[in-house]
Structures are given as C-alpha cells and as structure tokens.
C-alpha positions, 0 to 999 in steps of 0.5 A: 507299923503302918508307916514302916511298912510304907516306907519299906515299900516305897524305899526301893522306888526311891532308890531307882529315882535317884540312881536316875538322877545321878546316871551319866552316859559316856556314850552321849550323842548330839544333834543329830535331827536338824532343822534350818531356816535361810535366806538366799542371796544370788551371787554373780548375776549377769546383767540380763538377770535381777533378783527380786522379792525374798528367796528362802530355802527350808531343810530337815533331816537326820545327821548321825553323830560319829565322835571320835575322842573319848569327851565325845566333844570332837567328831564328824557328822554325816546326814541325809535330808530334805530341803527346797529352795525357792529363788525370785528373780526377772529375766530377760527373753531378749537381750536386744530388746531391754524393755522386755522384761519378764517379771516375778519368775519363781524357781522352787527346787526339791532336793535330798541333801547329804550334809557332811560337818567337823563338829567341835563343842564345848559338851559333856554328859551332864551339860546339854547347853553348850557351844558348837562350831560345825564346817562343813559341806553340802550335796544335793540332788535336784529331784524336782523343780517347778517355776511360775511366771506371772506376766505371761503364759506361753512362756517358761522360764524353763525354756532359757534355764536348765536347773543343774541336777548336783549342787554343793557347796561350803556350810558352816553352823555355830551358836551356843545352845539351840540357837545358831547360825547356819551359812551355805556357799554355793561352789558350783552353778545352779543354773546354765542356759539352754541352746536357744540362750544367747547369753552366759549364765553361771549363777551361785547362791549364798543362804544365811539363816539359822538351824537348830539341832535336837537330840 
C-alpha cells in the first residue's frame, strides 16, 4: 500500500519532467549576447607612420534576434554594445627631420557600437549546435579616447591626429557552434590630421578574431 501511494504521489511530477524534456519551441531565438576578441592591422599607413606592438580591440553587447521565416534559421540581427580599441604605432613630428621618431604611441577608443548582421544558420528548435554565417555592418560612436607617449612629455599625439567621432565598417562572423570568426573592414578613416600636420593621413583598420555568441 506504502508503495502505491508513493507512486501516485510522485506520478504527476514524473509526468511534467518528461513533458519538459519532450518541449520544442518554435519561437526559438539565437545569440543574441556577443562577445569578440581582435587583432588589428592598419591599413594604408603613410610613410611617416609605423605600426608597432600588438593593437587589440574588445567588444560586447546584445544583438536582438528578428528571424524572418518560419525554420527561424534565416533573419537579421540588430544591436547595441560596447568596445575599445587600442592601436600602437610611431609617428613622426617632422617630416624634415626623419630621425625624430616618436616611439610607442598608444591611442585607446571607447565606443557604442551599433552592429547590423544577415543571419543565415543551419539551427532548429532542438539543435543548439549548428553552423552560421552572419555579414554585416558596423556603427560606432567614438565617445572617448586616450593616448600615452612614452618618450616625451610635452608632446600628444593628439596634437598631430584627431580621432573621427563615427567609424563603420564591413563584418562578417562564421563558425560552427561557439567557436567562430569574426572580421571588421574599416570603410571610413580613423584618423585626419590637425591644422599644424603637414602631411595627409587616412588610416583604416581591419580586426581579425574570434566572437562567441550566447543564448
């Protein structure tokens, strides 16, 4: 009697467990938190400026999820986030004088980043790893910066450079699972040269590195 009555007890929470375990929903949605990690290569240095050390960029933020078919594996992503990118390089003051080389100049920029993706996947309701291939595009808003110059104190890189306010550029991210490749194409400056700058500057970047992606 004992071991009916715990079985009728118990029989109802059995039930809900499997119905659990069996549940699919159709209304899936995908990484919609993302994490990246990059390394940055300039791109069209002029000769008075040479990249030096490792430049890196970090970025996180959410991405919300808006598929458009009914497999849910085909859709946009649209964002907001936070990132920093910090470039080393050397630049000259003078170019009259090419032996007065400024050494070790670090440029860090804080922006909100507003990342726009095409999402194609190979995901289904019960399959949670699975293949993506995501291009986009990328906004960012340049709302700090700071810079350090190791061999000399009365000078600022600052003083030669202005740091553009917007940046954007091409992405695309793919990989399979939380594993994936992620690659930023700058399409517009970073840098222009201030009044007292003798010589042009247009600056792009390229960031090659990984991001994952979570719920």
């Amino acid at each position: 009697m004992q071991k009916i009555f715990i079985f009728i007890f118990f029989y109802p929470f059995f039930l809900l467990a499997q119905s659990d375990t069996t549940f699919v929903d159709n209304k899936y949605l995908e990484d919609q938190l993302y994490i990246d990690l990059t390394y940055i290569k300039l791109l069209d240095l002029p000769d008075q400026i040479t990249q030096t050390g490792f430049s890196y960029g970090l970025g996180f933020g959410f991405i919300k999820d808006l598929p458009f078919n009914a497999r849910r594996n085909f859709g946009i992503g649209i964002g907001l986030g936070y990132a920093f990118n910090t470039y080393f390089f050397n630049v000259r003051e003078d170019e009259q004088n090419e032996s007065n080389v400024l050494k070790s100049n670090k440029i860090t920029m804080h922006t909100v980043e507003m990342p726009f993706e095409l999402r194609f996947r190979t995901s289904t309701p019960e399959k949670y790893k699975f293949w993506r291939v995501y291009p986009g595009f990328k906004l960012s808003y340049v709302f700090a910066n700071n810079s350090s110059l190791k061999q000399r104190d009365d000078f600022d890189v600052r003083d030669i450079i202005e740091i553009n306010d917007f940046l954007y550029g091409a992405t695309l991210s793919t990989g399979y699972n939380k594993w994936n490749l992620h690659v930023y194409y700058g399409l517009n400056e970073l840098f222009t040269n201030t009044k007292i700058n003798s010589y042009d500057i247009s600056l792009r970047d390229i960031r090659i590195g990984i991001i994952f992606y979570v719920l």
